[in-house]
Steps between C-alpha positions, in 0.01 A plus 500: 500500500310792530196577791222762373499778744238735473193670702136511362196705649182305605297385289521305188780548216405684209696517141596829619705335838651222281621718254692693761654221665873530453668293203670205556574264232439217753158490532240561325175690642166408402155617566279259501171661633586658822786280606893538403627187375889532494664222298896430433656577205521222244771269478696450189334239274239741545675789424667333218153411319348826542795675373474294180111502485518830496758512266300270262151700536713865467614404133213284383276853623734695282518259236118545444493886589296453813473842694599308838781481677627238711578546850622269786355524887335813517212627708190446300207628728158324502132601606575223758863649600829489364706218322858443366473243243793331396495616115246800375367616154377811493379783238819718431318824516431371911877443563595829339575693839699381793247386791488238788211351288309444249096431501406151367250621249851589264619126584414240209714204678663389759716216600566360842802245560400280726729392749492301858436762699199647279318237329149570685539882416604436170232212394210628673495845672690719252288342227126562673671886538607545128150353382334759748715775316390360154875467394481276165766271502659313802760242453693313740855343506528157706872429546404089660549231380619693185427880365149532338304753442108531553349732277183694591255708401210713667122370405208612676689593781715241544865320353428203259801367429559520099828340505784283705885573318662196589906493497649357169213648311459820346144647567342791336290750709288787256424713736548724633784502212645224315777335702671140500621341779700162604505541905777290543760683500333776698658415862838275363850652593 
């Protein structure tokens, strides 16, 4: 286990500050207004699903020839602060250099995997952010009692949820490209 060790001037943290905290593939640094929020890295169900949800999204993106790509945990930076959702979509043509982030008017989804230690972050917070950055689609992977995942879409400002994919059925999603999924066998060994 790992401690964060750093030093920050007065005042609050900017995007700036977290972006040149040190790397440590630990924790995770978030700026949620002014405040750091410093979370662990995810376990391995987790780790599992998002490697295969990302997997899954990558070639159904390609399949259609969606300009995106399909990145996992990077900085996404807000009006509001910055965020590292689990799973991100974003416009290829924003994802075309190498930086510490990209701005959230290039994302078209993102997916948090909600897990014990996250579950008011990930079902309230992050989603009240993302509408507040107008970011189209939000979906969100419950691993308990059983994978499922919620399906949502901005409207007016807000996520209405257009769908629920429930394990041991396959559920299409149109937007923002045609893709098929079956969650159950997202976090299985």
């Amino acid at each position: 286990m790992s401690v964060a060790s750093f030093t920050h001037h007065n005042g609050p943290w900017t995007v700036p500050d977290v972006l040149s905290l040190p790397e440590d593939r630990t924790v995770r640094y978030e700026l949620l207004g002014e405040s750091l929020v410093m979370s662990p890295a995810p376990g391995l169900r987790h780790q599992r699903a998002s490697f295969r949800l990302h997997v899954a999204l990558d070639a159904a993106a390609r399949a259609a020839g969606t300009p995106v790509e399909v990145l996992e945990a990077i900085n996404v930076t807000l009006p509001s602060g910055l965020v590292v959702p689990d799973i991100v979509v974003a416009d290829a043509g924003a994802t075309a250099e190498d930086q510490a982030s990209i701005d959230a008017d290039a994302v078209q989804l993102v997916i948090e995997l909600v897990s014990p230690g996250n579950k008011t972050m990930d079902r309230k917070l992050k989603p009240l952010l993302y509408a507040e950055a107008a970011i189209p689609h939000y979906w969100r992977l419950e691993f308990d009692p059983a994978p499922r995942l919620i399906i949502s879409e901005l409207d007016s400002g807000r996520y209405t949820e257009t769908a629920i994919a429930l394990p041991g059925t396959a559920t299409r999603i149109e937007t923002p490209f045609p893709f098929e999924i079956d969650p159950a066998g997202l976090a299985r060994q």
